[in-house]
C-alpha positions as a printed NumPy array, in Angstrom:
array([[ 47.265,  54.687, 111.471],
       [ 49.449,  56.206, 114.072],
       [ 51.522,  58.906, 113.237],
       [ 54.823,  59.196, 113.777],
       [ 56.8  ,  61.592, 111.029],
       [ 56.282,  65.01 , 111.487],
       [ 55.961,  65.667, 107.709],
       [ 53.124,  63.41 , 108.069],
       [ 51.811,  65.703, 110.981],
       [ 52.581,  68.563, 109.612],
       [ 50.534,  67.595, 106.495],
       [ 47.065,  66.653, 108.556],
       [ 47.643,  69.881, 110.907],
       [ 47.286,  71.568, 107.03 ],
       [ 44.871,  69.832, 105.514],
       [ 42.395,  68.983, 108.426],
       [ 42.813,  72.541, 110.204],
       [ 44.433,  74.55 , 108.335],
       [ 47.703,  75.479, 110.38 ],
       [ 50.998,  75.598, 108.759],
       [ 54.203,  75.084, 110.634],
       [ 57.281,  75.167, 109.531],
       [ 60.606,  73.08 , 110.247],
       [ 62.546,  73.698, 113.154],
       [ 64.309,  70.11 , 113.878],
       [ 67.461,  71.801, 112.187],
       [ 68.742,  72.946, 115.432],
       [ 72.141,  72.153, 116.816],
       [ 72.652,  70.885, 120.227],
       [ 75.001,  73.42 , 122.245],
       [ 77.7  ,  71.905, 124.284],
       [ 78.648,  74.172, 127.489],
       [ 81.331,  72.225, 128.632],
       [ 82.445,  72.049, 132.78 ],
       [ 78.909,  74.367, 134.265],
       [ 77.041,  72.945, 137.084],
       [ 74.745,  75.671, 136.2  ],
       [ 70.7  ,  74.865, 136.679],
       [ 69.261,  78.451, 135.187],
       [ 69.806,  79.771, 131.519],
       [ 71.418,  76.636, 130.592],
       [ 69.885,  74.674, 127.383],
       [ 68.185,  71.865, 128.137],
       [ 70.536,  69.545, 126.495],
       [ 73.518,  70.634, 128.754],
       [ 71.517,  69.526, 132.283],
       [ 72.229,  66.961, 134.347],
       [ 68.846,  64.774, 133.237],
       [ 67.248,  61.36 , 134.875],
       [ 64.987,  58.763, 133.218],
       [ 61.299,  59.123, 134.618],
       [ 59.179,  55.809, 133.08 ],
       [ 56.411,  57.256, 130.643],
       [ 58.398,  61.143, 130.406],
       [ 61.654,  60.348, 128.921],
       [ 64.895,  62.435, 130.483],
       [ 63.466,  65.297, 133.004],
       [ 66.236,  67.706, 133.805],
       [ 67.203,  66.252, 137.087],
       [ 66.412,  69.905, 139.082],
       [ 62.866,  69.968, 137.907],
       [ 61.992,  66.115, 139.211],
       [ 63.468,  67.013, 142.445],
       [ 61.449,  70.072, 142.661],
       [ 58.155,  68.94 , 141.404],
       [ 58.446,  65.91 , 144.027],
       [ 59.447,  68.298, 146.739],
       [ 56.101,  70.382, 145.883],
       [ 53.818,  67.679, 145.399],
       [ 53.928,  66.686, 148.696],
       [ 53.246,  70.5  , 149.963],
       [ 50.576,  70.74 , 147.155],
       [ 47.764,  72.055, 149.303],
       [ 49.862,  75.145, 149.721],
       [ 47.27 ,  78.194, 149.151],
       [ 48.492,  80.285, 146.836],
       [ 51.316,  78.259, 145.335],
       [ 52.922,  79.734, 142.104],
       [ 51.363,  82.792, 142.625],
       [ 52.835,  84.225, 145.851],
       [ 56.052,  84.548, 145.752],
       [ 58.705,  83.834, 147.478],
       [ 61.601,  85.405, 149.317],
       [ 64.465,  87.336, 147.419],
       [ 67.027,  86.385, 149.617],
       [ 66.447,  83.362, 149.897],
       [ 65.807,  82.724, 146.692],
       [ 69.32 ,  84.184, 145.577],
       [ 71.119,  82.041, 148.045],
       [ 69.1  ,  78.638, 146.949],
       [ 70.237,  79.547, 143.148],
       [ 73.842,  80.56 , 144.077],
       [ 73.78 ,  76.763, 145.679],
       [ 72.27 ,  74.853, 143.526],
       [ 74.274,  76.733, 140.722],
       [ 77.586,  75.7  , 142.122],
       [ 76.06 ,  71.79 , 142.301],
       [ 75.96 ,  72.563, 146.035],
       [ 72.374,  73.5  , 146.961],
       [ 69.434,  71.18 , 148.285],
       [ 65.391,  71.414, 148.51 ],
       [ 65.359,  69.191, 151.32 ],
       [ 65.33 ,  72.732, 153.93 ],
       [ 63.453,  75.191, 151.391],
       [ 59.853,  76.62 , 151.436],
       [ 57.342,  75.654, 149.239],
       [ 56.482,  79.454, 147.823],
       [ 60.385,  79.539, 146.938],
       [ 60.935,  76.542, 145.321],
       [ 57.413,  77.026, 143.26 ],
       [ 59.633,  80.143, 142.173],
       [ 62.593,  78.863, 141.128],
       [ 60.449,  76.328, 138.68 ],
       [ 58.9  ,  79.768, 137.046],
       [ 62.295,  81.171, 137.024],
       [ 64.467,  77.617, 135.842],
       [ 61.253,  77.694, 132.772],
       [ 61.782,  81.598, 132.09 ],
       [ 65.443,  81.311, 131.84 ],
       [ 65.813,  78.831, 129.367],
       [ 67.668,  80.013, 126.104],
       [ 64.607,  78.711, 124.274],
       [ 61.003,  78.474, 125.373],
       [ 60.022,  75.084, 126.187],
       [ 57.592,  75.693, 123.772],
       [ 60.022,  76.853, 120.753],
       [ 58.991,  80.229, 119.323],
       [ 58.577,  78.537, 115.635],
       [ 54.954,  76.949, 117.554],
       [ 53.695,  79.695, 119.348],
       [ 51.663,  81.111, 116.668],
       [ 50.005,  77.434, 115.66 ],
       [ 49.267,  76.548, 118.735],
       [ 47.287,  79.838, 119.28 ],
       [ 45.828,  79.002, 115.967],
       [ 44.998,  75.428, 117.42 ],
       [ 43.626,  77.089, 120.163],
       [ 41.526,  79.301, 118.3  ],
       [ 39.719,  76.877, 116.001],
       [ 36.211,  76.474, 117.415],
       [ 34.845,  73.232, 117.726],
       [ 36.569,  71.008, 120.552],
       [ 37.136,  68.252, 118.664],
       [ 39.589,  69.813, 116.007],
       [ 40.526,  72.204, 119.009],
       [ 42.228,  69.166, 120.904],
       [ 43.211,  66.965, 117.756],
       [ 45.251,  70.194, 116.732],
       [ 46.955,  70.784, 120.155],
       [ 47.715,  66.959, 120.645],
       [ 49.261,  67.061, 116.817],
       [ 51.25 ,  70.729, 117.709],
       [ 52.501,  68.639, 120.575],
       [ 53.895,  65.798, 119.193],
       [ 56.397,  68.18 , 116.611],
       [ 58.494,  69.186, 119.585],
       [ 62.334,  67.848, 120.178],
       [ 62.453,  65.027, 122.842],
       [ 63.753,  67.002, 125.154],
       [ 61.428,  69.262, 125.16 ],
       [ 58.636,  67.312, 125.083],
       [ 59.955,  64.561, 128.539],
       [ 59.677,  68.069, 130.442],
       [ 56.735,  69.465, 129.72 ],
       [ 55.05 ,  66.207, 129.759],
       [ 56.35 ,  66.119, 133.42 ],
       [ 55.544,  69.666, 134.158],
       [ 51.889,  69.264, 132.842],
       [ 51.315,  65.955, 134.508],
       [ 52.84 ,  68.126, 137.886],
       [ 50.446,  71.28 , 137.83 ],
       [ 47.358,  68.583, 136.691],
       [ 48.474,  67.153, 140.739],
       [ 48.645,  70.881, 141.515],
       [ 44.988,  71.416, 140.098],
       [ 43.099,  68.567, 141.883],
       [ 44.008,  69.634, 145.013],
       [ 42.339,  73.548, 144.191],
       [ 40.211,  73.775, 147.094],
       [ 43.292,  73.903, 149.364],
       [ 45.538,  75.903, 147.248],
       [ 42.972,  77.726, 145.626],
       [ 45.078,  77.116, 142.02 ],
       [ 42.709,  75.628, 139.381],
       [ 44.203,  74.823, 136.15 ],
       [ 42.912,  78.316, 135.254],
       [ 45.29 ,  79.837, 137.406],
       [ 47.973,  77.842, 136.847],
       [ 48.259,  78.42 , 133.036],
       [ 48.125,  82.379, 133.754],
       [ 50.968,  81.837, 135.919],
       [ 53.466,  80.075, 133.666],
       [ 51.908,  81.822, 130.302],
       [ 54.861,  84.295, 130.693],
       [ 57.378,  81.286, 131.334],
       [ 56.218,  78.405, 128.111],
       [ 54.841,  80.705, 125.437],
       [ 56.368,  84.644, 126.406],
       [ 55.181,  86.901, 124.438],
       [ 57.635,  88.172, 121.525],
       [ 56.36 ,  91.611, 121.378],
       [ 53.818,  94.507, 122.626],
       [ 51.931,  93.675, 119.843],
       [ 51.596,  89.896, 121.252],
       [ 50.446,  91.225, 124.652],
       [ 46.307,  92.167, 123.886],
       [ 44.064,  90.841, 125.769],
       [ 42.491,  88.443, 123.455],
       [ 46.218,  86.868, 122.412],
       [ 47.386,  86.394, 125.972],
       [ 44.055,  84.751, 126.727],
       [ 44.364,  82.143, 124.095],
       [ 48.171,  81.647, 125.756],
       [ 46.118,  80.653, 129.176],
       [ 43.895,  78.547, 127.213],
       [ 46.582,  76.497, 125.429],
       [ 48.53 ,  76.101, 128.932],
       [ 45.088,  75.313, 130.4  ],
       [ 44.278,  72.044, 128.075],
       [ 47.568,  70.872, 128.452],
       [ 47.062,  71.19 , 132.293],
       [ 43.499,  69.674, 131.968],
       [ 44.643,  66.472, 129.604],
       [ 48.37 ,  66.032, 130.492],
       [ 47.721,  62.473, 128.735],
       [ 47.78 ,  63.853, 125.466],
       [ 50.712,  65.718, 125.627],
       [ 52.846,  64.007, 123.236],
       [ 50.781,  61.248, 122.774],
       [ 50.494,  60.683, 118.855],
       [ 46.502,  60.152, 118.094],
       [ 45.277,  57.181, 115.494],
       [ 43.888,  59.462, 112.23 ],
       [ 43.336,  58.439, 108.938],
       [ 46.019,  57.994, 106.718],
       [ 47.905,  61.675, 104.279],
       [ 45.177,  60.033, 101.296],
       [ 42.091,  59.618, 103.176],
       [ 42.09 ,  63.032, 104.385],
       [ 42.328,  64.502, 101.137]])
């Protein structure tokens, strides 16, 4: 049986691993009416295309990620960063519905998608997960390790879940071409830890919980196929 209702997810995340996660569909969508704005606006609210197999991609993140995938053998992109100035004046533009990528640089555009995921009102990844999928992360044979992530993955809104599809399915490009960047999927998932799953408090910052953070942003990277993709499992019964 494939699932589809998140009850019916959440029920086989409990009883097959032993994660609990609570509602959060309950949200309201939040209407900012008359912004061109591209940074700290909620996803809802941006301008947003139709990409076959994502869903609706906010339209500045496409553009982006196609503008970088054709620089991919940058070395260092993600991690160096860019320029400032530069940077300032490229938001200021694109801000005001004004700016293009056509004339940037690769290292500032890579830093405007850190800063466009760090600015949202809401983690990609809403806060309400964080703690399962670390849980998910933490469970130690593969198997269950991968069947909990895909599961964790397929509770988020649709909005959320068209752009991280398309931002996983961008840094797994990104990875393959590591021996000219020098990014592995490794790297990568360090990079945008702080950006998809920020830490809440000091407490959240230790070693070992940052680390699973990289790891969960790592299999995503690794298997952007499953992101999303709701697996065949028994039926609520059979599992019992």
């Amino acid at each position: 049986m494939k699932v589809t209702d998140s009850s019916v997810i959440r029920f086989h995340l409990q009883v097959l691993h032993g994660i609990t996660v609570g509602s959060f569909e309950g949200r309201r969508d939040r209407l900012f009416i008359g912004t061109a704005k591209v940074f700290g606006v909620p996803l809802e609210n941006l301008p947003r295309r139709y990409i076959p197999e994502f869903g609706l991609v906010p339209c500045f993140l496409v553009d982006a990620c196609l503008f970088l995938l054709e620089r991919a053998g940058t070395v260092g992109l993600f991690r160096k960063p860019g320029s400032l100035p530069r940077i300032k004046t490229l938001r200021t533009k694109l801000n005001s519905g004004e700016g293009s990528l056509s004339t940037a640089l690769s290292y500032d555009v890579a830093t405007l998608i850190k800063q466009f995921c760090r600015e949202l009102p809401e983690p990609l990844f809403p806060s309400e997960l964080h703690e399962a999928l670390l849980k998910a992360q933490a469970l130690s044979n593969t198997e269950d390790r991968t069947s909990a992530l895909q599961l964790l993955s397929c509770l988020l809104p649709a909005r959320n879940s068209s752009c991280l599809h398309y931002l996983f399915s961008f840094l797994f490009g990104v990875s393959q071409r590591c021996a000219e960047n020098l990014m592995t999927s490794s790297n990568l998932a360090t990079v945008f830890a702080p950006c998809l799953l920020p830490p809440p408090n000091k407490a959240e910052m230790s070693e070992g919980r940052l680390e699973l953070r990289v790891l969960v942003l790592r299999a995503f990277i690794e298997n952007p196929h499953m992101f999303g993709n709701k697996p065949i499992i028994l039926s609520p019964l059979a599992a019992l």
